[in-house]
NUMAR-393159 format. One record per residue (C-alpha): x, y, z. Coordinates in steps of 0.05 Angstrom, whole numbers, plus 5000, padded with zeros to 4 digits. Each point is the difference from the previous one (the first is absolute). Layout:
# NUMAR-393159
X; Y; Z
X; Y; Z
...
This chain:
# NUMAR-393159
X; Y; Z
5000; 5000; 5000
5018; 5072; 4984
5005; 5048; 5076
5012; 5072; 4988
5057; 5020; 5054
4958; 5025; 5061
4957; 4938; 4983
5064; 4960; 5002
5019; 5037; 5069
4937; 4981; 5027
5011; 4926; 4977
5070; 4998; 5023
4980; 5022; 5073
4951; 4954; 5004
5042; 4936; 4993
5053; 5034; 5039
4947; 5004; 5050
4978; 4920; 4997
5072; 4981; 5000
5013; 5039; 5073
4939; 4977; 5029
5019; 4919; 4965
5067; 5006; 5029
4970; 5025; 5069
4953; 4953; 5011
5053; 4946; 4971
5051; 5024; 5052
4945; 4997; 5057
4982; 4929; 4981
5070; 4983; 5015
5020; 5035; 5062
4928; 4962; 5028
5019; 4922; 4965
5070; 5011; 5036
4959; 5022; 5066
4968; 4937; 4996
5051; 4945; 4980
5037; 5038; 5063
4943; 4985; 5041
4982; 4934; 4965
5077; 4973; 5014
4990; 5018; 5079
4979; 4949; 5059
4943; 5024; 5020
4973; 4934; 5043
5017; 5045; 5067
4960; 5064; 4973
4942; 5013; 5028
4955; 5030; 4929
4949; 5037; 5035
5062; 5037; 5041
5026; 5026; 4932
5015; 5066; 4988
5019; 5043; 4931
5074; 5002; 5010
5041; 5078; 5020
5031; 5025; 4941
5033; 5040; 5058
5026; 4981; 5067
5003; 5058; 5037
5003; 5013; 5089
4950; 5013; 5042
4996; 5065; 5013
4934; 5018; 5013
4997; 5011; 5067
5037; 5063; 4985
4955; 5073; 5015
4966; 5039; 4957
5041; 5052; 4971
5045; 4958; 4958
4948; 4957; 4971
4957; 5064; 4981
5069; 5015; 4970
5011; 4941; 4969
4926; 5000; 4983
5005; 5068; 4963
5064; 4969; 4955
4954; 4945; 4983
4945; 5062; 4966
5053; 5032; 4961
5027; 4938; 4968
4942; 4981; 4980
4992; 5060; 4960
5061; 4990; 4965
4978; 4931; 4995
4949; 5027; 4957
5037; 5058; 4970
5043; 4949; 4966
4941; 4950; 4982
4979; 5063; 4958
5066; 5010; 4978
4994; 5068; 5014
5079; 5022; 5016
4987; 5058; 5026
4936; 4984; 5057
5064; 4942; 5014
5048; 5044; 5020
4958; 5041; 5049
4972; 4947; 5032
5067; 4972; 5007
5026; 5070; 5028
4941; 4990; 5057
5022; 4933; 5009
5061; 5020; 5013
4972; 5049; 5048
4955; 4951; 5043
5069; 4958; 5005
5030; 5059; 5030
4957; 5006; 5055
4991; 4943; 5023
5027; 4996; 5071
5055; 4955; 5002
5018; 5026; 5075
4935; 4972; 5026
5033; 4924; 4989
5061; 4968; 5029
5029; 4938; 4993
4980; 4948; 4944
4947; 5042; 4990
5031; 5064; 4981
5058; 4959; 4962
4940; 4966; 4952
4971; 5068; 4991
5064; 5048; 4982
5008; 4934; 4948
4932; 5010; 4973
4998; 5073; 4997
5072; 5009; 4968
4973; 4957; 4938
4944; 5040; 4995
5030; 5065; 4998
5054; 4970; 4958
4945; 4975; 4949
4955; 5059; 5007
5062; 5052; 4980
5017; 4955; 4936
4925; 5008; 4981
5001; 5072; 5018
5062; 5012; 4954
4973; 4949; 4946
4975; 5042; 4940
4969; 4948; 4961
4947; 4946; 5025
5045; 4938; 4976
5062; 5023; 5042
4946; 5013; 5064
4977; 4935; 4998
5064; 4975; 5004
4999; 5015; 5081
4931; 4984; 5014
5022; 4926; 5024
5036; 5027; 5055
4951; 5051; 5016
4948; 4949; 5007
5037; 4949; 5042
5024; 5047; 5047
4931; 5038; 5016
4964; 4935; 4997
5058; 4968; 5053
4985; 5063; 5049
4929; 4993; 4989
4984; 4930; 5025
5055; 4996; 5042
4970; 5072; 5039
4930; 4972; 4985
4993; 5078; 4968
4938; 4993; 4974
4925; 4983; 5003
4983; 5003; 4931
5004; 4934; 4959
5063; 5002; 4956
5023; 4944; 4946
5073; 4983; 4991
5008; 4989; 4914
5038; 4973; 4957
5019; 4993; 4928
5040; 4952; 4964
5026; 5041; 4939
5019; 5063; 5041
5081; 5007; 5014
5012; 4971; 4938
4959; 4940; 5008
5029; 4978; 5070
4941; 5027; 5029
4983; 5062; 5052
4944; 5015; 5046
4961; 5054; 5022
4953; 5021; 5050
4932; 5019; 4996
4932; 5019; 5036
4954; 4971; 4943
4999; 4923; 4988
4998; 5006; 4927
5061; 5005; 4967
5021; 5064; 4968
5079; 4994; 4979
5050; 5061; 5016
5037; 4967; 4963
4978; 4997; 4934
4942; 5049; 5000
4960; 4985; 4940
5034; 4960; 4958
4989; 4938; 5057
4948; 5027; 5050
4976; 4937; 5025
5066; 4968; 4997
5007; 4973; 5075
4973; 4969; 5059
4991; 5010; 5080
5044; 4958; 5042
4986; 5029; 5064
4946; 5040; 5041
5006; 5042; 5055
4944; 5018; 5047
């Protein structure tokens, strides 16, 4: 068949769009069969079935007993990631690098003299990657090279959030199998379904939840 060019654009974008969404769901069914000849090759005559749990993607302390002000710290990090979160789900660079620069600012006050001990150690970890991720994003001027630090970013907020217990609202720890150059990245998120920071629109659904908190 003859396609004038934009018709050929149009055509072109649309089997560019089948193959990333093919190779998602490809790479999902993967990461899950491996899951389960894992769990298929394990002894599992001293489990108890109905005791099972989803298994932490995260192992993180107990700190939850700690007071108030640093988890409402902690808690207002969690809000302005998740703004970038969805800055760079839009792809929208520039939303992305404010949100990053208020990240950055949440990190700052959080109230690292309040802890001591293991607790304060864990924390000063934490909050170093974030403000170490958040900068990069900060100083990133395109959406590709932002994306880039978002890993970190995620796993250190989400590591002070359940370990602080930071927050009352429901949030979903995500992942994709493509992102980082197909060796995978996560995310975090306060809606179950999956929205990718990592690709934006060219694999929006690419992902899955692999663990809840709240």
């Amino acid at each position: 068949m003859n396609l004038r060019p934009i018709q050929r654009i149009a055509f072109a974008g649309a089997v560019m769009g089948a193959f990333t969404f093919t190779a998602c769901a490809e790479k999902q069914q993967e990461t899950t069969e491996a899951a389960q000849d894992q769990h298929e090759g394990m002894d599992h005559s001293t489990m108890d079935h109905g005791q099972m749990t989803t298994q932490e993607v995260i192992e993180t302390p107990d700190y939850t007993s700690v007071g108030g002000p640093v988890k409402a710290q902690v808690a207002a990090l969690v809000d302005n990631y998740l703004k970038l979160k969805d800055a760079l789900v839009a792809s929208n660079a520039q939303t992305a690098k404010a949100a990053a620069e208020s990240v950055l600012a949440a990190a700052e006050k959080i109230d690292l003299a309040k802890l001591e001990g293991e607790q304060k150690a864990f924390a000063e970890e934490k909050v170093e990657e974030v403000k170490q991720s958040a900068t990069k994003i900060a100083e990133a001027g395109e959406v590709s090279a932002q994306r880039e630090s978002l890993e970190l970013l995620s796993e250190a907020t989400f590591s002070l959030t359940k370990a602080f217990g930071a927050t009352d609202q429901k949030l979903y720890y995500q992942h994709c199998p493509m992102a980082n150059n197909n060796q995978g990245a996560y995310w975090l998120s306060a809606n179950q379904e999956i929205r990718n920071p990592y690709f934006g629109e060219q694999m929006l659904k690419c992902g899955g939840t692999e663990e809840v908190l709240n």
